[in-house]
C-alpha atoms as a printed R data frame, in Angstrom:
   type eleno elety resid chain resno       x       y       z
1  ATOM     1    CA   UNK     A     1   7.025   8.963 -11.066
2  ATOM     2    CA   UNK     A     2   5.131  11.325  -9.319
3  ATOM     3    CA   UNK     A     3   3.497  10.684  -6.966
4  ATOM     4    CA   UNK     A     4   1.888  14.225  -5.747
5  ATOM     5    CA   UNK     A     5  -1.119  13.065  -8.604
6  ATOM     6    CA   UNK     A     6  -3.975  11.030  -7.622
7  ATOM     7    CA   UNK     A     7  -4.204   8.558 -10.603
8  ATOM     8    CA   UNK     A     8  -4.752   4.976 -10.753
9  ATOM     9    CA   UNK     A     9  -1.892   4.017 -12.090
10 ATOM    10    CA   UNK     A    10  -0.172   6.061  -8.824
11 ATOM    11    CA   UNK     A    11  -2.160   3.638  -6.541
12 ATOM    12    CA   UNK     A    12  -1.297   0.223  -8.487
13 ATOM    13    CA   UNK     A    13   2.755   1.697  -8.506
14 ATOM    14    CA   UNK     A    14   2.678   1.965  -4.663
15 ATOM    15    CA   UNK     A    15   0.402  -1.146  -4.164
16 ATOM    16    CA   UNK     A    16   2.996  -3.089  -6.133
17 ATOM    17    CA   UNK     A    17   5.840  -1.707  -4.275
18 ATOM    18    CA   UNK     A    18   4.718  -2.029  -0.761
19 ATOM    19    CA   UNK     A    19   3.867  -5.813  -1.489
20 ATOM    20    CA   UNK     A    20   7.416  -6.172  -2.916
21 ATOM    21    CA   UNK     A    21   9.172  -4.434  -0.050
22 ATOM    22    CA   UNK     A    22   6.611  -6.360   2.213
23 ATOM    23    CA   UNK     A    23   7.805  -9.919   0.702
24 ATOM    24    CA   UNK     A    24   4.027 -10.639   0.813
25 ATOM    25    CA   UNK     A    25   2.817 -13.977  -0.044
26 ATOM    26    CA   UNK     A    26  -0.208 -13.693  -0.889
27 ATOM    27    CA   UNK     A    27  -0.488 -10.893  -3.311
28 ATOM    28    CA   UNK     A    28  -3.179 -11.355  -4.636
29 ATOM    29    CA   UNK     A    29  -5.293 -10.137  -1.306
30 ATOM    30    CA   UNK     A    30  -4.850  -6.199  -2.111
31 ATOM    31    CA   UNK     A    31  -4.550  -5.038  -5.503
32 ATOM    32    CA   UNK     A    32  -5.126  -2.043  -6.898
33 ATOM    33    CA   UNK     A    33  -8.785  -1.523  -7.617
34 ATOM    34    CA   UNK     A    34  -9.606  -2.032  -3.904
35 ATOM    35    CA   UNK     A    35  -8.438   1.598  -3.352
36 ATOM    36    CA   UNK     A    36 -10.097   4.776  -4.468
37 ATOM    37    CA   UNK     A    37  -8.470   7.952  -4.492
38 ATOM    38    CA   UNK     A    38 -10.819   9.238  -1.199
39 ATOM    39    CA   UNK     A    39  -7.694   7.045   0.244
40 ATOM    40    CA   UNK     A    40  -4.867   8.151  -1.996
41 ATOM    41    CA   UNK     A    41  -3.310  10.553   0.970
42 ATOM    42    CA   UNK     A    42  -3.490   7.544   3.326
43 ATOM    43    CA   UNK     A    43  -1.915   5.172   0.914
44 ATOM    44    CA   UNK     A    44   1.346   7.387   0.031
45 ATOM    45    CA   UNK     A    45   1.365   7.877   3.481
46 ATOM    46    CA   UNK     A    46   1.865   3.958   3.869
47 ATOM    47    CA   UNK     A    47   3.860   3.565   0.767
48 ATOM    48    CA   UNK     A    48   6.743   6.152   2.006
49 ATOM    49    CA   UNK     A    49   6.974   4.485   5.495
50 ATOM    50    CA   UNK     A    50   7.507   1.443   3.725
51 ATOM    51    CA   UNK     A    51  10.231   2.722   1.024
52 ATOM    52    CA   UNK     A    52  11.905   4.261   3.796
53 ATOM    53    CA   UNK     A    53  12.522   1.021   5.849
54 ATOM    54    CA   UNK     A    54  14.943  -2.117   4.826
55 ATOM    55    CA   UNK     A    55  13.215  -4.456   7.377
56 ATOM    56    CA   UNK     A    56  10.470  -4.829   9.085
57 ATOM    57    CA   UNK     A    57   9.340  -7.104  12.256
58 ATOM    58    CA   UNK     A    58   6.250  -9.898  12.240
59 ATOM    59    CA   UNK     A    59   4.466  -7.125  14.357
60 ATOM    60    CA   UNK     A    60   5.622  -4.343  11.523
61 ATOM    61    CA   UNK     A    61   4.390  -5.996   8.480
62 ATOM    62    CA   UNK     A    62   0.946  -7.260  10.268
63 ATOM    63    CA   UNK     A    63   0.302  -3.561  11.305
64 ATOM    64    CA   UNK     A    64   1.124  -2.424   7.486
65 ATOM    65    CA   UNK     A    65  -1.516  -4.858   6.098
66 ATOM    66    CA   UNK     A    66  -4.046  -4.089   8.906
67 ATOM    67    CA   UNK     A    67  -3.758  -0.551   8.167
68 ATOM    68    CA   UNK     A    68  -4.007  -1.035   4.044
69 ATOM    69    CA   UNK     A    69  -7.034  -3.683   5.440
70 ATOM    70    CA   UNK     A    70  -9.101  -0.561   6.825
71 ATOM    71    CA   UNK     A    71  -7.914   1.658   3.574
72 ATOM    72    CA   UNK     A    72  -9.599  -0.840   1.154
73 ATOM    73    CA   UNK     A    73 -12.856   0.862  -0.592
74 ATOM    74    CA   UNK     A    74 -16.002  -1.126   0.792
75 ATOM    75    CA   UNK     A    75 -17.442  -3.793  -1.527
């Protein structure tokens, strides 16, 4: 996959594997479509932090979400 392109289907890959890396419970609280590409850079940014990582602390995976919180287009 490659990820250098700014497409949706980019975003919902790295959404999908941050949430799976993340063991998040409640998945359904980011998705895809809450993510434009004025935020792609950001995102990948997140997304390769997290790939690069086996584990992460309580404090870890709160900051992660925080940070994709603020990323999240504006409803």
């Amino acid at each position: 996959m490659d990820l250098t392109k700014k497409s949706p289907e980019n975003v919902e890959y790295m959404i999908d594997q941050i949430k799976q890396k993340l063991r998040m419970a409640n998945v359904g609280a980011i998705k895809p479509n809450h993510f434009d590409s004025e935020m792609y850079e950001e995102l990948k940014d997140i997304y390769e932090m997290v790939d690069r990582k086996d584990r992460f602390s309580p404090s870890e995976m709160q900051a992660i979400v925080e940070e994709l919180g603020q990323l999240r287009r504006k409803q």
